[in-house]
C-alpha positions in Angstrom: 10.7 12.0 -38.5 7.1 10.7 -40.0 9.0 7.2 -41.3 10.8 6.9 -38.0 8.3 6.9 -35.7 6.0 4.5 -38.4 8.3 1.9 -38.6 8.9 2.5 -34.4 5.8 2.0 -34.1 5.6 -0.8 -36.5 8.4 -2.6 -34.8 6.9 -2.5 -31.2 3.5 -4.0 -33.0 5.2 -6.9 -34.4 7.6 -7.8 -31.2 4.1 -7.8 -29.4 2.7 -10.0 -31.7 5.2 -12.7 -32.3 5.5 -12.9 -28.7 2.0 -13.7 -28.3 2.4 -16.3 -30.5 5.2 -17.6 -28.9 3.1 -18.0 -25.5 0.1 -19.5 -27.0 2.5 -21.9 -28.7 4.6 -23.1 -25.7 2.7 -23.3 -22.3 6.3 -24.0 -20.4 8.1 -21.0 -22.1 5.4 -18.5 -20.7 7.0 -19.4 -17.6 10.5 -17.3 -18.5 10.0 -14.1 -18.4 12.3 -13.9 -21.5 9.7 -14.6 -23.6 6.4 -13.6 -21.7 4.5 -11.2 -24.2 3.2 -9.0 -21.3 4.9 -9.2 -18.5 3.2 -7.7 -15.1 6.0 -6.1 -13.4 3.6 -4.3 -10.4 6.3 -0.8 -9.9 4.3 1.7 -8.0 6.3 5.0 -7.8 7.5 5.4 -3.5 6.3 9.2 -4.0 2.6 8.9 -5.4 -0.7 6.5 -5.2 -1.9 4.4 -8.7 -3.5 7.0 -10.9 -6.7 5.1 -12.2 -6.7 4.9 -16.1 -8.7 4.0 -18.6 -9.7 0.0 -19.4 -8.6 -0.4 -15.4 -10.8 -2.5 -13.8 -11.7 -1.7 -10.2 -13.9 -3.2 -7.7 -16.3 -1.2 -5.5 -17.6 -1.9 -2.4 -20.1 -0.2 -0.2 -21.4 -1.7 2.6 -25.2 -2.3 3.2 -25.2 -2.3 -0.6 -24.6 -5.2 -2.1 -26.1 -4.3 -6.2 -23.8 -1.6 -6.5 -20.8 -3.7 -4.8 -19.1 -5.1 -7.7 -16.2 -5.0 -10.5 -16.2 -2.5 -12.8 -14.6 -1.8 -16.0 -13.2 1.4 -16.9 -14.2 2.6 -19.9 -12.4 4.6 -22.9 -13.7 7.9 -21.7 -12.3 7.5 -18.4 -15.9 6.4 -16.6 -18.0 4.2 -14.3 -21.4 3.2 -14.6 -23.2 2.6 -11.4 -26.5 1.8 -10.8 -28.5 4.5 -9.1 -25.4 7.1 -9.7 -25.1 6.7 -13.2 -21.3 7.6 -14.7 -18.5 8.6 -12.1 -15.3 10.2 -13.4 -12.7 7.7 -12.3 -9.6 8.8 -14.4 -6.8 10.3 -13.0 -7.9 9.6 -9.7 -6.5 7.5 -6.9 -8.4 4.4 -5.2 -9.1 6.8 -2.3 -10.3 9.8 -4.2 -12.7 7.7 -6.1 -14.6 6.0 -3.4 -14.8 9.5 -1.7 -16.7 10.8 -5.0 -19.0 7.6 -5.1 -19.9 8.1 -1.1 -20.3 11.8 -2.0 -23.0 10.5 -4.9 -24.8 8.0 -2.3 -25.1 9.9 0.8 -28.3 11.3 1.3 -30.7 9.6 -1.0 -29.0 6.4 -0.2 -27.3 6.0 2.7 -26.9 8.5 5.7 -23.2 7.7 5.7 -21.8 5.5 2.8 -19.1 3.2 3.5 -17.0 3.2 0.2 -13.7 1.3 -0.5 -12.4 1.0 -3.8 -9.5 -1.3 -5.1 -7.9 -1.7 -8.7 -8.3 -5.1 -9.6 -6.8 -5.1 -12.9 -4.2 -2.2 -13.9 -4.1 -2.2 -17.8 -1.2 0.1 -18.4 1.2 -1.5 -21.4 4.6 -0.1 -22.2 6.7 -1.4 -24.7 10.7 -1.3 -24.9 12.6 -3.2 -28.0 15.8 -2.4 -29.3 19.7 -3.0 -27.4 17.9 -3.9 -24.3 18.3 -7.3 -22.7 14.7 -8.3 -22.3 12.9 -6.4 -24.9 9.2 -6.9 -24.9 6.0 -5.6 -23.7 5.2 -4.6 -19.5 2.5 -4.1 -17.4 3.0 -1.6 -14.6 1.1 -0.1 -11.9 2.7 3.4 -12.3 4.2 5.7 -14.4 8.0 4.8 -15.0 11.4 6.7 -15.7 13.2 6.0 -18.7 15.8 4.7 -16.4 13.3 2.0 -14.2 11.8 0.9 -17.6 15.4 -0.1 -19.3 16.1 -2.0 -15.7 13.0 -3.7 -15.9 13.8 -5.0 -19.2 17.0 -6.1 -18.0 19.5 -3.3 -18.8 21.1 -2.3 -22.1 23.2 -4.5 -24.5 26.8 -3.9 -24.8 26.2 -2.3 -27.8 23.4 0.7 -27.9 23.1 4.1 -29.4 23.5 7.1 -27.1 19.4 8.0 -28.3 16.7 6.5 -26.7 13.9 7.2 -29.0 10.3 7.7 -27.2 7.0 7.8 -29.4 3.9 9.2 -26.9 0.3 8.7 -28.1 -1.1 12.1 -27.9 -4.9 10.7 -28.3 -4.8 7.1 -27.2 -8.4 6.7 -27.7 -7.8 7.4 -31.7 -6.2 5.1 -34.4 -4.9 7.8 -36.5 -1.0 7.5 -36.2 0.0 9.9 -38.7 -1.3 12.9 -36.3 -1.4 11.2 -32.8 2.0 10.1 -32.4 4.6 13.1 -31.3 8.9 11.6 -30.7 10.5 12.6 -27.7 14.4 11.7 -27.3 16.7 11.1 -24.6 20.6 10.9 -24.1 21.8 7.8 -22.7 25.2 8.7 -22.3 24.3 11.7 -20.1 21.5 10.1 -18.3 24.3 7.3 -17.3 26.5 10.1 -16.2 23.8 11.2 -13.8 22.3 14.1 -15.7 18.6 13.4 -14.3 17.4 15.8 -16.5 17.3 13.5 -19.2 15.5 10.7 -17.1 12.5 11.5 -18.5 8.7 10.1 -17.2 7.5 7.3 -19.7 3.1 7.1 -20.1 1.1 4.1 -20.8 1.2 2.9 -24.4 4.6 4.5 -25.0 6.8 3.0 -27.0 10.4 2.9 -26.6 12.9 2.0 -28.8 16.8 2.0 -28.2 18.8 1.1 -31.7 22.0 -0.5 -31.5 25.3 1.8 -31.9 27.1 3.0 -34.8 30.0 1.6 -36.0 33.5 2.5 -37.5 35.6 0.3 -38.9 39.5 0.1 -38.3 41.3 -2.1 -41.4 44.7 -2.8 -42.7 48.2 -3.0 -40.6 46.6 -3.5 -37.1 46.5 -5.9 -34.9 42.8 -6.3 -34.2 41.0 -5.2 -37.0 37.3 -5.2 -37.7 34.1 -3.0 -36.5 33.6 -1.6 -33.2 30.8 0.1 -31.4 30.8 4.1 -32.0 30.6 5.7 -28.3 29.9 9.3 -27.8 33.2 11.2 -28.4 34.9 8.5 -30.1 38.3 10.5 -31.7 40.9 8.4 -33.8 43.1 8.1 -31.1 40.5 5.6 -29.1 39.9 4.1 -32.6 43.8 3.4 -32.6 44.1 2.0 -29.1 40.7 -0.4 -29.1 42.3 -1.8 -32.7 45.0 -2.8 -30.4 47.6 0.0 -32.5 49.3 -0.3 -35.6 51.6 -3.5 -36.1 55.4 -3.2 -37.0 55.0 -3.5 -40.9 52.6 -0.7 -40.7 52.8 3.4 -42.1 50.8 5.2 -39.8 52.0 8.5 -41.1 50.0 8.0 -44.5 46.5 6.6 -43.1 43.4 7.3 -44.5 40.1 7.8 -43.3 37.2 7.3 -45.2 33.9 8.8 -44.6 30.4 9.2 -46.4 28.8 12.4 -45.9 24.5 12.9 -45.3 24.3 13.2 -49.7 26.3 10.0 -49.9 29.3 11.6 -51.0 32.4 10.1 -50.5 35.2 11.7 -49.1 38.9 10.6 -48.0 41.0 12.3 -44.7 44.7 11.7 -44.7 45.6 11.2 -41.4 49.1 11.1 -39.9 48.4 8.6 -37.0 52.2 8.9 -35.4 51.5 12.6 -35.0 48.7 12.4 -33.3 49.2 10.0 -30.6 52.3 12.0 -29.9 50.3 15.3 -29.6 51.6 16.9 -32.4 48.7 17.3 -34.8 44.8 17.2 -33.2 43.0 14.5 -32.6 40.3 13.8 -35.4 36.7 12.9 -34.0 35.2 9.6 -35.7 31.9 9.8 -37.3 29.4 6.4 -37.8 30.2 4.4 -40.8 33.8 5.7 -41.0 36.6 3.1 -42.3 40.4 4.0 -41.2 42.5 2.1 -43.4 46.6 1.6 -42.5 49.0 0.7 -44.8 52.0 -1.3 -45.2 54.8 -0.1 -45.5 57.2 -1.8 -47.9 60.6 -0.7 -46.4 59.6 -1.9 -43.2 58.2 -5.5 -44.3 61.8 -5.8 -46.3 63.1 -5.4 -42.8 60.5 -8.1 -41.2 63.1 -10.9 -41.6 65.4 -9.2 -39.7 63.5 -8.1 -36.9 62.5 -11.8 -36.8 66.3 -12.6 -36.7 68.2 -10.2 -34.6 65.5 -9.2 -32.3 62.6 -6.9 -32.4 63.9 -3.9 -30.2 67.1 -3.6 -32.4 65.4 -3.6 -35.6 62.8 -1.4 -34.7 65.4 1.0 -33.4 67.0 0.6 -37.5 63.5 0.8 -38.9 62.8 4.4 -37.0 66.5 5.8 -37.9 65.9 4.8 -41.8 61.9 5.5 -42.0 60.5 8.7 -40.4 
């Protein structure tokens, strides 16, 4: 788990710096939001106010004071310094909330009754999606995002994704120390898309998402489409069967083989009889990433190819089952 979140987080460091790059390089490409290293997306969740976070700027004014009336930075302890008040927590709180704790700190050796408004200039929260997403890069947003509104924001998923969504959370974002700071979180995509909120889970500034693409099987020998296809949650030999477009006429389903490599890299090989299970005679096999289902030809029924290509398909195929079970 150490290596994975490392090179996650290695990853997310080098798509946000080659996309720099690529903005400082092109002035016109900045424009597409393709390519735009931070993009300021401005999502407020409908059901709470901005929470003010560290490196935020925000600017405060009060009227009848104009040296205290200014922008100010917030720093990596999660405070303000104002003249005559000194440091004012401003983490955590919203625009509203903080201007009532600065009128709190100016009324009475200041002003009988402070007039304090407070609004965040500059919202530094970054979060960072790469992986099977269509616009991978790295956001700005006002707000604290779901899983789901970040992937939207980045355009949606790719055709081809993994059923995990892999979340690394700083636990101290003030430290450097990423051996000890950084804690994995995961998420189903498959159920979240099914509507299973529960795994639609909150996302914090600086996390970093990633969503790897999908295992593969591989379908080879006497079928019509052969190749790799994307592994999908569930994925049995049957569905492997029918998205390799089934078995072609030469072909001896009832003698396939599957072969499949096991967590120690041992190798192992499944006879399968393919016939049997499409007709519900024998149970359907589940389909594991990396596995190869080879089909092979059968010689009594390519000695009858010629014929089927002379007297008709339907009547040799009807010979073919009679003299090859």
């Amino acid at each position: 788990m150490k290596a994975l979140m490392v090179a996650l987080f290695a990853g997310a460091t080098l798509l946000f710096v080659s996309m720099s790059e690529a903005q400082d390089g092109a002035a016109v490409g900045a424009a597409q939001t393709s390519i735009v290293p931070v993009q300021s997306v401005g999502l407020v969740l409908p059901d709470k106010e901005y929470l003010i976070a560290s490196t935020d700027v925000v600017e405060v004014f009060v009227l009848r004071m104009p040296e205290v009336s200014r922008e100010y930075r917030v720093s990596a302890e999660g405070t303000i310094d104002m003249p005559f008040v000194g440091q004012i927590k401003a983490e955590k709180q919203t625009s509203h909330q903080l201007a009532a704790v600065i009128a709190k700190s100016l009324q009475g050796d200041y002003l009988v009754d402070p007039q304090v408004s407070v609004v965040v200039k500059q919202a530094n929260r970054l979060y960072f999606i790469q992986g099977a997403v269509r616009s991978p890069g790295v956001f700005t947003i006002e707000g604290r995002p779901t899983l789901l509104e970040l992937i939207s924001i980045a355009g949606g998923l790719n055709p081809t994704y993994a059923t995990t969504a892999f979340i690394m959370h700083n636990t101290k974002p003030q430290e450097r120390d990423a051996d000890s700071l950084y804690e994995l979180r995961t998420a189903n995509l498959s159920r979240l898309l099914r509507g299973e909120l529960t795994e639609n889970v909150t996302i914090e500034p600086g996390d970093i998402v990633h969503i790897p693409p999908s295992d593969v099987f591989f379908v080879a020998g006497e079928v019509k489409h052969p190749g790799s296809f994307a592994l999908s949650e569930g994925t049995t030999l049957r569905r492997a069967i029918s998205v390799a477009e089934n078995t072609t006429a030469v072909a001896s389903p009832t003698k396939a083989i599957i072969f499949r490599e096991g967590a120690g890299g041992q190798k192992t090989e499944i006879p399968v009889d393919i016939t049997a299970v499409m007709r519900g005679r024998e149970p359907d096999v589940r389909i594991m990433a990396n596995d190869i289902i080879v089909v092979p030809n059968s010689k009594a029924k390519s000695a009858l190819l010629p014929v089927m290509n002379s007297f008709g398909a339907n009547i040799a195929l009807g010979a073919a089952r009679v003299i090859i079970p």
